[in-house]
PyMOL commands that place a pseudoatom at each C-alpha (Angstrom):
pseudoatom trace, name=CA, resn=UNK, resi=1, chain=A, elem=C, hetatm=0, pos=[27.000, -26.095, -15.510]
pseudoatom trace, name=CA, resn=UNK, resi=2, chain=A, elem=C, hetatm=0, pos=[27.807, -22.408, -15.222]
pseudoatom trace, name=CA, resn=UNK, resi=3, chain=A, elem=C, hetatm=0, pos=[27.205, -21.676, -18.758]
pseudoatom trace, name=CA, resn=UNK, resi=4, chain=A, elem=C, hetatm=0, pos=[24.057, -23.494, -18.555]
pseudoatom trace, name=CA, resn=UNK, resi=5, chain=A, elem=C, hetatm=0, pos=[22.966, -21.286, -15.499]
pseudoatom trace, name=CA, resn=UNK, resi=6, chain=A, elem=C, hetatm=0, pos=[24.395, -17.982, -17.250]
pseudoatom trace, name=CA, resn=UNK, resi=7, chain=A, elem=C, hetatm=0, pos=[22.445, -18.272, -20.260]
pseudoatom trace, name=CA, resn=UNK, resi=8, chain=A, elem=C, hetatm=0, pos=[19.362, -19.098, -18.464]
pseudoatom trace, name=CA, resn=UNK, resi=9, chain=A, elem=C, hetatm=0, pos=[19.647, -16.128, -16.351]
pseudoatom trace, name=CA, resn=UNK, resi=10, chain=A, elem=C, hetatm=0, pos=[20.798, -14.036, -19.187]
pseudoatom trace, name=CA, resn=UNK, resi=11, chain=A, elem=C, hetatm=0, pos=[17.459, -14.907, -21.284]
pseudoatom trace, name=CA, resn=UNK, resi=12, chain=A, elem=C, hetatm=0, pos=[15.664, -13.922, -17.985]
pseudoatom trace, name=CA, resn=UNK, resi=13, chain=A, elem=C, hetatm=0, pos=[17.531, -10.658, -18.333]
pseudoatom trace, name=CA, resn=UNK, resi=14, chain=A, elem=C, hetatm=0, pos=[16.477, -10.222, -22.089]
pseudoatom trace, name=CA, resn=UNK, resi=15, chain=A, elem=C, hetatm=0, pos=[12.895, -9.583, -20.761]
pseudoatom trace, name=CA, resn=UNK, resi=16, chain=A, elem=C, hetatm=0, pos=[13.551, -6.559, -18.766]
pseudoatom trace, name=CA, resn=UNK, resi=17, chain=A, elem=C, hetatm=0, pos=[11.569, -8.102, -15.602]
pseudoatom trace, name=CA, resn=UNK, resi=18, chain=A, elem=C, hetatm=0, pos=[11.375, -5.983, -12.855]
pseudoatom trace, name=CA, resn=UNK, resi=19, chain=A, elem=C, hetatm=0, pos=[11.820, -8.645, -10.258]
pseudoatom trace, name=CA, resn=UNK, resi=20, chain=A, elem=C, hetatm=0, pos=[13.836, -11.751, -10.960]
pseudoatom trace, name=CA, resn=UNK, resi=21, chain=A, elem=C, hetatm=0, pos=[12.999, -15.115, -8.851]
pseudoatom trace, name=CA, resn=UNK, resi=22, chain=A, elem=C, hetatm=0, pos=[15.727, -17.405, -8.832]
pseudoatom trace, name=CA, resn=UNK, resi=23, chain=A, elem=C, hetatm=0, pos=[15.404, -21.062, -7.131]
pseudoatom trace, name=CA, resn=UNK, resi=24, chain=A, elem=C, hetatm=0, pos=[18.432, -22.466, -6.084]
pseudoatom trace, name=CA, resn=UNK, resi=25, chain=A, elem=C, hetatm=0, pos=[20.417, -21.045, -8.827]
pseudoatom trace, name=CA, resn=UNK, resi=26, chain=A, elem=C, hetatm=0, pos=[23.679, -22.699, -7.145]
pseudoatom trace, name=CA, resn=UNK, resi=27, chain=A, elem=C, hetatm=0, pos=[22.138, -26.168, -6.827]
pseudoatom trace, name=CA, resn=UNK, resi=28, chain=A, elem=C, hetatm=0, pos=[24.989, -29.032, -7.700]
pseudoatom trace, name=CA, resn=UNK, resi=29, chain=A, elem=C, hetatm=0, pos=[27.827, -26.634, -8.330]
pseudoatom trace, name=CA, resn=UNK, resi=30, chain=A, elem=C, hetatm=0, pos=[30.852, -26.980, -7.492]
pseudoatom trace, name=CA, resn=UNK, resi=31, chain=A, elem=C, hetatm=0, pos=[32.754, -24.336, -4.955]
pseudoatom trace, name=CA, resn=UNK, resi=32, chain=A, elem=C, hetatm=0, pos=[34.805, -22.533, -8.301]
pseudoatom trace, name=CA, resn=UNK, resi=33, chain=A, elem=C, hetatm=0, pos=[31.057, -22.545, -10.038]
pseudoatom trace, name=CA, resn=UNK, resi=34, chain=A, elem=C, hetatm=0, pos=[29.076, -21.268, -7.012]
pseudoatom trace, name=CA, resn=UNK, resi=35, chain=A, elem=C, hetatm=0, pos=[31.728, -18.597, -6.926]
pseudoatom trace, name=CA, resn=UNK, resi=36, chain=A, elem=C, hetatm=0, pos=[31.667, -17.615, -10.604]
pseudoatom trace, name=CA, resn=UNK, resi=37, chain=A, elem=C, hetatm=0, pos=[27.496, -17.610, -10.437]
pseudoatom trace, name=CA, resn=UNK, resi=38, chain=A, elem=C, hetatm=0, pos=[27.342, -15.230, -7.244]
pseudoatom trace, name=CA, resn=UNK, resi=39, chain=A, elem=C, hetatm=0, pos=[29.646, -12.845, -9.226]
pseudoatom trace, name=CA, resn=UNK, resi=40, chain=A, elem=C, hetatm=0, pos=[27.239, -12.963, -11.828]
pseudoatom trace, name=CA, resn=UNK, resi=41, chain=A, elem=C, hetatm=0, pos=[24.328, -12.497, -9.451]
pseudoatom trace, name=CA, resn=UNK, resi=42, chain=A, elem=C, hetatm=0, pos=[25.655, -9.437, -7.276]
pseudoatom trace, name=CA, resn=UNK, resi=43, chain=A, elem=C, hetatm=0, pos=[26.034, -8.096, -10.631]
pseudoatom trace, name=CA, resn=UNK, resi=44, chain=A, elem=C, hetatm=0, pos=[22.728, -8.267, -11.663]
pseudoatom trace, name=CA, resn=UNK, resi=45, chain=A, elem=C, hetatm=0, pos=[21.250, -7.491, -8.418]
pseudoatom trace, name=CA, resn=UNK, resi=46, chain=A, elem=C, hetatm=0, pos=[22.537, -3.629, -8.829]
pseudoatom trace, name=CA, resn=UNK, resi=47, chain=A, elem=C, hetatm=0, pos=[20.012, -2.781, -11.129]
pseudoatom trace, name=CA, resn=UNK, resi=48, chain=A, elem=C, hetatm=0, pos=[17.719, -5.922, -10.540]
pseudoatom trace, name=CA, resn=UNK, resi=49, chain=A, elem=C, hetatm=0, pos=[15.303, -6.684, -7.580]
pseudoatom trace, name=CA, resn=UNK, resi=50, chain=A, elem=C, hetatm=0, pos=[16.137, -9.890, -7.017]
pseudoatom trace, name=CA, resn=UNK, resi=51, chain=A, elem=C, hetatm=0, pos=[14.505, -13.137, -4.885]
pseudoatom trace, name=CA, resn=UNK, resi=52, chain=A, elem=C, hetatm=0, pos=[16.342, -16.194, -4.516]
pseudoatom trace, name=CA, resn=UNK, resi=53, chain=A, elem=C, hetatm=0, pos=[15.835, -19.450, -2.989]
pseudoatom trace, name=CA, resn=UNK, resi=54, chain=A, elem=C, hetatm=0, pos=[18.909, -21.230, -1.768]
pseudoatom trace, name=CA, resn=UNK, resi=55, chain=A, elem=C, hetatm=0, pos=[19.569, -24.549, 0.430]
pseudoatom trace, name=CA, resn=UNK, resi=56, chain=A, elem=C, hetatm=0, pos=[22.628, -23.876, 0.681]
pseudoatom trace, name=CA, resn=UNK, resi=57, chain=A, elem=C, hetatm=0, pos=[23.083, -20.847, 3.189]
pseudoatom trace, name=CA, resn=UNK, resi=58, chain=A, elem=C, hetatm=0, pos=[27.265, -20.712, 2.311]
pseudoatom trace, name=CA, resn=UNK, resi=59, chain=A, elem=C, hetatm=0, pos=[26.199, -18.373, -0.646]
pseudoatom trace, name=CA, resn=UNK, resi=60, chain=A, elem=C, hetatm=0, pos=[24.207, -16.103, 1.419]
pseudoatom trace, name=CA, resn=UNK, resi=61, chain=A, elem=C, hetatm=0, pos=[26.642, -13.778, 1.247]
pseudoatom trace, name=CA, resn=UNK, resi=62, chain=A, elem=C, hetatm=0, pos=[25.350, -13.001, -2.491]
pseudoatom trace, name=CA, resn=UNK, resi=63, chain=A, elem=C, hetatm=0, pos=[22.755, -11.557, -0.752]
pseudoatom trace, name=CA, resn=UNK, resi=64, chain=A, elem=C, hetatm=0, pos=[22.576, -7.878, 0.754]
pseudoatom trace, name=CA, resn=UNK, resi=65, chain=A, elem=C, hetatm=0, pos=[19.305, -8.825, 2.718]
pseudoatom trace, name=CA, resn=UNK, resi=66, chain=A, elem=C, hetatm=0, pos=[18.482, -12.400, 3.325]
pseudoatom trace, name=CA, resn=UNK, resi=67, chain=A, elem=C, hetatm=0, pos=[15.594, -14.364, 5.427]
pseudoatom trace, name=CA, resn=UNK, resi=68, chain=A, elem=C, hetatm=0, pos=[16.314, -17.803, 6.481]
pseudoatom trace, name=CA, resn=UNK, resi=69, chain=A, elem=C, hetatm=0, pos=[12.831, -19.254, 6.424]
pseudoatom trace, name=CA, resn=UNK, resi=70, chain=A, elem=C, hetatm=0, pos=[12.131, -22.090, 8.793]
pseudoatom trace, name=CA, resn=UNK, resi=71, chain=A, elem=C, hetatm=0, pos=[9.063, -24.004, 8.393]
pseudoatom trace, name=CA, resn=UNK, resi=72, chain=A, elem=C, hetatm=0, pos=[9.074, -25.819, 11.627]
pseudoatom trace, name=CA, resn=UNK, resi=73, chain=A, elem=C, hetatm=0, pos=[8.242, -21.708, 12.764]
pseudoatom trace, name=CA, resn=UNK, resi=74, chain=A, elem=C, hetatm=0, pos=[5.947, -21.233, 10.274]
pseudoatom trace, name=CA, resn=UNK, resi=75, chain=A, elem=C, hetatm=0, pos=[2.931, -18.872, 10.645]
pseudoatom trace, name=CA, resn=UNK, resi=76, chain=A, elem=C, hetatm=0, pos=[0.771, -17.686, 8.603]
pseudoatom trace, name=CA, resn=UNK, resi=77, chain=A, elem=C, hetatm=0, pos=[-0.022, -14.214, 10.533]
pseudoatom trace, name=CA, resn=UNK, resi=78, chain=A, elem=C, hetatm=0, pos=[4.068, -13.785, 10.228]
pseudoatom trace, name=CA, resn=UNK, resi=79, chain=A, elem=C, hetatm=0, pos=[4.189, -13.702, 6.167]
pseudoatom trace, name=CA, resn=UNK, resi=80, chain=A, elem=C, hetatm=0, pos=[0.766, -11.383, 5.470]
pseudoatom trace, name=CA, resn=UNK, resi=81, chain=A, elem=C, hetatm=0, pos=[-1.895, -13.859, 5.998]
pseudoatom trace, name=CA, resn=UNK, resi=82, chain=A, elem=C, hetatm=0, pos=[0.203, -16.161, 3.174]
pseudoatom trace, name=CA, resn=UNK, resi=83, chain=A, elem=C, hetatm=0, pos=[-1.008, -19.602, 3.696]
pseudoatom trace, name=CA, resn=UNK, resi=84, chain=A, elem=C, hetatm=0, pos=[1.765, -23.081, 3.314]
pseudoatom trace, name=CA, resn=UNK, resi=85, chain=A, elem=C, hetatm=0, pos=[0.986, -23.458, 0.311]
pseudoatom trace, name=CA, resn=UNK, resi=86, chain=A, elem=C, hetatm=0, pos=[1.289, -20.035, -1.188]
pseudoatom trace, name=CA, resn=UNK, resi=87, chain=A, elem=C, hetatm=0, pos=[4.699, -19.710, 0.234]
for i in range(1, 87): cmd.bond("trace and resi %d" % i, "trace and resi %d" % (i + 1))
show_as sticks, trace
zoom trace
């Protein structure tokens, strides 16, 4: 599964993108594979602006800055006039 993950990140990478959006780039790894994947993320995120989506809030210390998003408090007027959908 890491490989898998790796390679699609690192074809990502191959495209120079300014901004990388990842969604739930950990999602049914294992605790050695989660590890191995948030190496390869902090890496990337020192030269990388990177958003990620992630269920699983154990990994958000990948993350330099994170925002737990709860949609239960979900307003529009809090996220720039974004509407449910858009989010």
């Amino acid at each position: 599964m890491v490989g898998k993950r790796a390679l699609e990140i690192a074809t990502t990478l191959a495209l120079d993108p300014e901004m990388m959006l990842l969604d739930e780039p950990m999602a049914g790894m294992g605790h050695e594979d989660i590890d191995k994947i948030s190496a390869l993320i902090q890496r990337i995120a020192k030269n990388h602006t990177i958003l990620m989506v992630e269920h699983n809030l154990s990994v958000s210390p990948t993350c330099p800055t994170s925002s737990p998003f709860d949609a239960r408090r979900f307003s529009p007027s809090n996220y720039g006039g974004l509407t449910r959908t858009s989010v």
